[in-house]
N, C-alpha and C positions, 0 to 999 in steps of 0.2 A: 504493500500500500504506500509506503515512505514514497520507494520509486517512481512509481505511477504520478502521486502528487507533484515530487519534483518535475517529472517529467511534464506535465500539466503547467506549470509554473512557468515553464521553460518554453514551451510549446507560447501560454499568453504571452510572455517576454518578447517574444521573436515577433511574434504577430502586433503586439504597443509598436514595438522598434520600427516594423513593416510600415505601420498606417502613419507613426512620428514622420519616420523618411518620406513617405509620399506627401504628406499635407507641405514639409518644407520647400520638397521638388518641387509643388505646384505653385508654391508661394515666390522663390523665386524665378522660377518661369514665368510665372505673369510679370514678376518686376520686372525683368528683363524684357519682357517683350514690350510691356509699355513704355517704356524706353525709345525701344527701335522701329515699335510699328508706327507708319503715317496714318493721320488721320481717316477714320472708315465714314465713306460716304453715306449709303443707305441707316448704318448707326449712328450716326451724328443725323440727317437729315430726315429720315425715316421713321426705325423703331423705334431709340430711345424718347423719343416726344411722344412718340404714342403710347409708350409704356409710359410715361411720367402722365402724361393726359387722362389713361386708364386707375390711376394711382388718384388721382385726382376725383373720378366721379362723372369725369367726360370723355365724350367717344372721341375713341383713335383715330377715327376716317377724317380728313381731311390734311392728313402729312405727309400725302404718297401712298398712305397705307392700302393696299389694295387684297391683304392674306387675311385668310378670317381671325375672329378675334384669342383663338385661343393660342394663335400663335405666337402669343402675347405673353402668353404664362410662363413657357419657358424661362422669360427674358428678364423675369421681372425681379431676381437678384442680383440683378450686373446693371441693372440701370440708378442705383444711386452715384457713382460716379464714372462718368463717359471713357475719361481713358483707360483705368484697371478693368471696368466691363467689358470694352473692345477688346483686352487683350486676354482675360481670362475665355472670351468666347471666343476666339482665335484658340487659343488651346484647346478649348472646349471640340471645337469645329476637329482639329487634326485627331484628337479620340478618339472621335464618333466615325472617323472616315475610316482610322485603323479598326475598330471594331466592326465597322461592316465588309470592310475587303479582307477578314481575317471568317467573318461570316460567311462568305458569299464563296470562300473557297481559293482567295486569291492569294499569292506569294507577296515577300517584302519586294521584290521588282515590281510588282502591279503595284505597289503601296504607292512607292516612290514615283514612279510613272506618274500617277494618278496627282499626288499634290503636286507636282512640277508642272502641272500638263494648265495651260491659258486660262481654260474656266475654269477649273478648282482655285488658280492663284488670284483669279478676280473675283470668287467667292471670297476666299479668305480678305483679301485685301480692301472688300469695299465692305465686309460685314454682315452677309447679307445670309438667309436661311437655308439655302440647299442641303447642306450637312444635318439641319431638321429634319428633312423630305427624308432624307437616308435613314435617318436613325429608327424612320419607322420600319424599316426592315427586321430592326433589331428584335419589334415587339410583337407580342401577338394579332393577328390583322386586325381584330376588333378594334383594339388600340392605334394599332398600327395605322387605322384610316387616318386618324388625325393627324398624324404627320404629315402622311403623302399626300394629304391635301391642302396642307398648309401651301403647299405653289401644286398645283392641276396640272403645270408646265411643262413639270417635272416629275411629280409623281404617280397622274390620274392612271399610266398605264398597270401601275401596280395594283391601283384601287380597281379599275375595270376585272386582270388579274383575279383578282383577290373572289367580288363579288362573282368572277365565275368559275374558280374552285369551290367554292362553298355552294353554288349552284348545283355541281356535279354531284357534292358529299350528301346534301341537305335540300333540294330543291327550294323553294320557294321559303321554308322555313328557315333553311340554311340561313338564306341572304336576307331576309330579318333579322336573325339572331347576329349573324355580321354588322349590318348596317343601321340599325336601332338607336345606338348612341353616339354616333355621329348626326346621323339624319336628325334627330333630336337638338342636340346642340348648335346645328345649321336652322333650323327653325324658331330656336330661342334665339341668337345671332341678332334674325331676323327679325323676330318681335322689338329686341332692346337698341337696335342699333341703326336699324330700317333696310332698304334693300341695297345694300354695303356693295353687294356686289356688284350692280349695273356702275358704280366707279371705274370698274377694269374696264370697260369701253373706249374710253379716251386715249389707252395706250397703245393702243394697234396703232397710231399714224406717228408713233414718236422717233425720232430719228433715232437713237440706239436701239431700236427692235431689233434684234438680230435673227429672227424666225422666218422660215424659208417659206412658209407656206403659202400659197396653198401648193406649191409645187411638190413639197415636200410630203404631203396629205399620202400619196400612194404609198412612200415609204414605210410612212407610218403604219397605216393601215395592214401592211405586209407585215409588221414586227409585233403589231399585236397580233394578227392571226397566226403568225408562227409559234407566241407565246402560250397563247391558251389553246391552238392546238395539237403541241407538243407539253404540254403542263409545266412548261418551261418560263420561268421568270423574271430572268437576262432581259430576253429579246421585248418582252412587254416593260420593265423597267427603262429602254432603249428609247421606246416609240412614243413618247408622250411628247416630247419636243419637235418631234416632228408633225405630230396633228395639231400644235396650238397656233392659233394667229399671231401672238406676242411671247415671243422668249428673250431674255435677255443675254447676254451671252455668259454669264454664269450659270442659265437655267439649261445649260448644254451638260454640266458636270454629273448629273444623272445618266446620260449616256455614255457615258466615259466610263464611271464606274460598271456599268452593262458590260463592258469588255475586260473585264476584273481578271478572268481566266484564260484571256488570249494575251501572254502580255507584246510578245510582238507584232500585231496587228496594234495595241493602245501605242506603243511604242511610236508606232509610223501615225498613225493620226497626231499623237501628241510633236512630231516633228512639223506635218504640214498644217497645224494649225499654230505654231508660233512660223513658220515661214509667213502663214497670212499674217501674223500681227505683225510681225519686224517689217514688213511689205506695206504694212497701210500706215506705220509711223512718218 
């Protein structure tokens, strides 16, 4: 019994030590990064006002906010101050992306690939929630909807996905029992905040749209039916940017990650799309 206990002892010792070493890693990691990182656009312009807005008792919509409101929740420990928030959700963001390319089956090459590659680095750089979209991979889909529809941009292909797996397992039950507290929460949304949505309208004509469509509509269309006809999840996580009329070119980093398990095919896109950016500087 002595042993045992020591052993026990020994065992919580390592474990305190473990989480002491991580909380200080994290701690200064953010300092260092708020240091070095420039200013994030869409968090300085965007969220943090509409989290402090939300804080407040007033609605987030009119600061660009165009994501529903719970995308809100996340955020809402990092917005008492702008620059330690920027930079702890920068960290936050590279987590969530190793945790899902470590999900999804991919090597530290596809890791690396993947934050190095244009739109992951204008995610990270302007602040913006992609790495949310992702993270709903992480959860169970019921949950998980709220994620990937925090941007439709980016993640609608998974939520389409989703609602037709649960179709297959559950028919019509299923995709109740799936979509229930989403749909719910999209209807309350609605009641307290009004129709939030018909805001995204305006952005279709804006000069950084970077969305191909409609050209790009057949691709799309191809990668979800590839998805849900091989119960394959990649290629539907690929095609949401391709059916949407407004993406911006961060909301391409969900397709990137779709190629998790090919790392030299992301390799060579992750080449000709910094040719395009060094090209159009």
């Amino acid at each position: 019994m002595v042993r045992a206990d020591a052993s026990l002892t020994i065992t919580q010792q390592t474990a305190l030590l473990a989480a002491l070493a991580l909380v200080a890693g994290t701690l200064a990691g953010v300092t260092v990064l708020a240091a070095v990182l420039p200013p994030a656009v869409d968090w300085h312009g965007t969220f943090r006002p509409a989290v402090q807005a939300l804080v407040h008792g007033q609605s987030p919509y009119g600061h660009g906010l165009y994501n529903p409101p719970w995308a809100l929740l996340p955020l809402l420990p990092f917005a008492a101050n702008e620059v330690m928030g920027r930079a702890a959700l920068f960290l936050l963001a590279l987590v969530t992306l190793s945790l899902v390319v470590i999900r999804l089956g991919g090597s530290p090459v596809s890791l690396g690939l993947i934050v190095i590659a244009p739109p992951v680095v204008h995610m990270l750089l302007n602040g913006t929630l992609e790495w949310l979209v992702l993270a709903g991979l992480l959860l169970p889909p019921r949950w998980g909807l709220f994620a990937v529809l925090v941007k439709p941009q980016t993640g609608a292909g998974i939520a389409v996905w989703w609602i037709c797996e649960a179709w297959r397992e559950g028919s019509w039950r299923g995709v109740l029992i799936l979509i229930w507290p989403v749909g719910l929460a999209f209807l309350g949304s609605l009641v307290v905040f009004g129709l939030w949505p018909l805001d995204a309208r305006h952005t279709i004509g804006l000069r950084w749209n970077a969305s191909l469509w409609p050209w790009s509509v057949p691709v799309g269309l191809a990668l979800l039916a590839w998805g849900v006809g091989t119960r394959a999840m990649l290629p539907a996580l690929a095609a949401a940017p391709f059916l949407s009329p407004y993406v911006l070119f961060h909301g391409w980093s969900g397709a990137l990650v779709a190629l998790v398990r090919r790392p030299i095919i992301l390799g060579l896109v992750g080449v000709a799309l910094w040719s395009i950016v060094l090209w159009a500087l």
